[in-house]
C-alpha positions as a Markdown table, in Angstrom:
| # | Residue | x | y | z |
|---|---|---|---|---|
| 1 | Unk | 2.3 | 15.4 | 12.4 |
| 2 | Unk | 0.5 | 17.9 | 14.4 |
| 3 | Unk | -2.2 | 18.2 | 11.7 |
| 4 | Unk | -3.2 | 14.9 | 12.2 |
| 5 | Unk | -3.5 | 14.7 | 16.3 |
| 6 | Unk | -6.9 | 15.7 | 16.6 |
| 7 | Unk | -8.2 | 13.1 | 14.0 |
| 8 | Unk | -6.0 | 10.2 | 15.3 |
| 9 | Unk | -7.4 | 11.0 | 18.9 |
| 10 | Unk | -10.7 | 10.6 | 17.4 |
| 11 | Unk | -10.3 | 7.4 | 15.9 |
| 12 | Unk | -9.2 | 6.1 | 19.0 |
| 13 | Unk | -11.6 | 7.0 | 20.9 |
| 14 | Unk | -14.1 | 5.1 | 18.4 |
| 15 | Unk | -11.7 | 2.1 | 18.9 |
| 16 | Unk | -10.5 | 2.2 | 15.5 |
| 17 | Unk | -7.0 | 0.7 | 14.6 |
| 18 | Unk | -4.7 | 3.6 | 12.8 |
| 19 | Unk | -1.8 | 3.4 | 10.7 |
| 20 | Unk | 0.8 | 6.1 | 10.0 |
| 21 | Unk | 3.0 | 7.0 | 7.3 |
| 22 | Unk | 5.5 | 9.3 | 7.2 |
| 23 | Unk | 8.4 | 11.1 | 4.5 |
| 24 | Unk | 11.5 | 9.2 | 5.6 |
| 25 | Unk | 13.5 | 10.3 | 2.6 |
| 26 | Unk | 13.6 | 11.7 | -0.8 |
| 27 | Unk | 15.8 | 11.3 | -3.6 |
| 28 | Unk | 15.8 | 14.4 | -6.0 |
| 29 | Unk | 12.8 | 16.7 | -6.2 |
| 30 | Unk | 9.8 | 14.9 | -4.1 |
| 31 | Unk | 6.4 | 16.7 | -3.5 |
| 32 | Unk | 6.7 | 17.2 | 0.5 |
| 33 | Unk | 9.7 | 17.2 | 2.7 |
| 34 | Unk | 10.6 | 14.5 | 5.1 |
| 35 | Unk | 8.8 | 14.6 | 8.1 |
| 36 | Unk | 5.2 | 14.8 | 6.2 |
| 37 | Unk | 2.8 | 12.3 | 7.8 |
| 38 | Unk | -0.4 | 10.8 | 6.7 |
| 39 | Unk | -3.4 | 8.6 | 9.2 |
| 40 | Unk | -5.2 | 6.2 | 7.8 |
| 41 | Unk | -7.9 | 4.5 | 10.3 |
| 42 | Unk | -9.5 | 1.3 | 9.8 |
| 43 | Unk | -12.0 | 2.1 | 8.3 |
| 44 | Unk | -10.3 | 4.0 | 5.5 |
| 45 | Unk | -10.3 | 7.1 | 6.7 |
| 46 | Unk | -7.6 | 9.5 | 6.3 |
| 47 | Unk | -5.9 | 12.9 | 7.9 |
| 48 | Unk | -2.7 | 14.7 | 6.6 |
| 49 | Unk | -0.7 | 13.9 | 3.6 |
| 50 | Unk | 2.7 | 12.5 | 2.4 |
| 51 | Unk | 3.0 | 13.6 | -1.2 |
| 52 | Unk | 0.2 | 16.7 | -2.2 |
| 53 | Unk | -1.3 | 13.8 | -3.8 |
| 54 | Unk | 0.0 | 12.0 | -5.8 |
| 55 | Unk | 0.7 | 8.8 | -4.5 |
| 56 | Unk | -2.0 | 9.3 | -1.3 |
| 57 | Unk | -3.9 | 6.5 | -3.1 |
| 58 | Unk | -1.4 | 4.1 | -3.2 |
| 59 | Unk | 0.0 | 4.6 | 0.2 |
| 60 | Unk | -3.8 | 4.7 | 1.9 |
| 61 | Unk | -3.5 | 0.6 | 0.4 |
| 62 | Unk | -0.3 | 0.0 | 1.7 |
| 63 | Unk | -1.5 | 1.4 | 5.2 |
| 64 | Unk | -4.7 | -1.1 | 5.1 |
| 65 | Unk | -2.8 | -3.5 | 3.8 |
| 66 | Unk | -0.2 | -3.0 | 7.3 |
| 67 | Unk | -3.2 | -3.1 | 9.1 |
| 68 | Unk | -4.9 | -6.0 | 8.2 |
| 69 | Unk | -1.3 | -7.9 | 8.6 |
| 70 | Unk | -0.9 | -8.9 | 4.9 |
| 71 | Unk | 2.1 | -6.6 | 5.0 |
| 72 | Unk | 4.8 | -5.5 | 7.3 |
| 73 | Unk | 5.3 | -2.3 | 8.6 |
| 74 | Unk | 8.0 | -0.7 | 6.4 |
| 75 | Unk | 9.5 | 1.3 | 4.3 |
| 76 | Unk | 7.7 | 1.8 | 0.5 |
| 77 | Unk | 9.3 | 4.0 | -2.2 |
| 78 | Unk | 7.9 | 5.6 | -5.1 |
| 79 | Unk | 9.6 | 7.4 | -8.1 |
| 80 | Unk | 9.5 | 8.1 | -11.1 |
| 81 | Unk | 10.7 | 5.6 | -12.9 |
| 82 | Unk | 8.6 | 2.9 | -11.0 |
| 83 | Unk | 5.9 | 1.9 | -13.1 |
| 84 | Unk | 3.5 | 2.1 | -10.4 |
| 85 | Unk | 4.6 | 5.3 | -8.8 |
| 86 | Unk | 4.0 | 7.2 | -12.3 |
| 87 | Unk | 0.8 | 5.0 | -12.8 |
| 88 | Unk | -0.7 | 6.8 | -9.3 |
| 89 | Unk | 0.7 | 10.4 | -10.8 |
| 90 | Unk | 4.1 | 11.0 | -9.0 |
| 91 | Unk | 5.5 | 13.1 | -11.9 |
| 92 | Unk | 7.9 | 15.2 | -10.1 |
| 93 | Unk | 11.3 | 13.4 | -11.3 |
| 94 | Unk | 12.3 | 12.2 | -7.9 |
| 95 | Unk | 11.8 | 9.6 | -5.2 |
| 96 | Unk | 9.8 | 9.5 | -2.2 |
| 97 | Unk | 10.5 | 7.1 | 0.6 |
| 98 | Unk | 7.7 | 6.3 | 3.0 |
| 99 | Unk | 7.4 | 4.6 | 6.0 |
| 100 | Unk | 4.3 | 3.0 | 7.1 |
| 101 | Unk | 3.4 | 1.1 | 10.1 |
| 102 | Unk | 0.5 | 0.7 | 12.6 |
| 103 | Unk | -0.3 | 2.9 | 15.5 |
| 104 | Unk | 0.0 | 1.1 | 18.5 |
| 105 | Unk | -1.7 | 2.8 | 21.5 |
């Protein structure tokens, strides 16, 4: 989380909204250990990272889409036997579990 400080400050200070998302779990082998946490700003921006990756894409939509309020803040898993998981390149055999929700200041 602390790699991503310094870039969440600044978004706030432009008065940008920010979403988070963070490694709540993993089921086998996953790419980063819980804990790992990823920014995305309004704007599409992003700081830090949640899977090396792999599924940054897919989570950078699900932030956005948390942001704009056409999804809840929540928990979204990816592994590898989701179709979309191995569509956006999470090939490492196991499941991640994310949880993404907006930064309220």
């Amino acid at each position: 989380m602390k790699e991503i400080l310094n870039d969440i400050d600044r978004w706030r200070t432009q008065g940008q909204r920010v979403a988070v998302a963070r490694v709540v779990g993993l089921d086998g082998s996953g790419p980063r250990d819980p804990g790992a946490a990823m920014a995305v700003s309004e704007n599409g921006e992003v700081a830090g990272s949640v899977s090396g990756g792999c599924v940054e894409g897919a989570v950078v939509t699900e932030a956005l889409a948390v942001l704009g309020g056409t999804k809840e803040r929540g928990v979204v898993t990816f592994g590898y036997s989701d179709d979309e998981a191995f569509a956006v390149g999470l090939t490492c055999g196991g499941t991640i579990h994310v949880f993404v929700e907006p930064l309220d200041w």
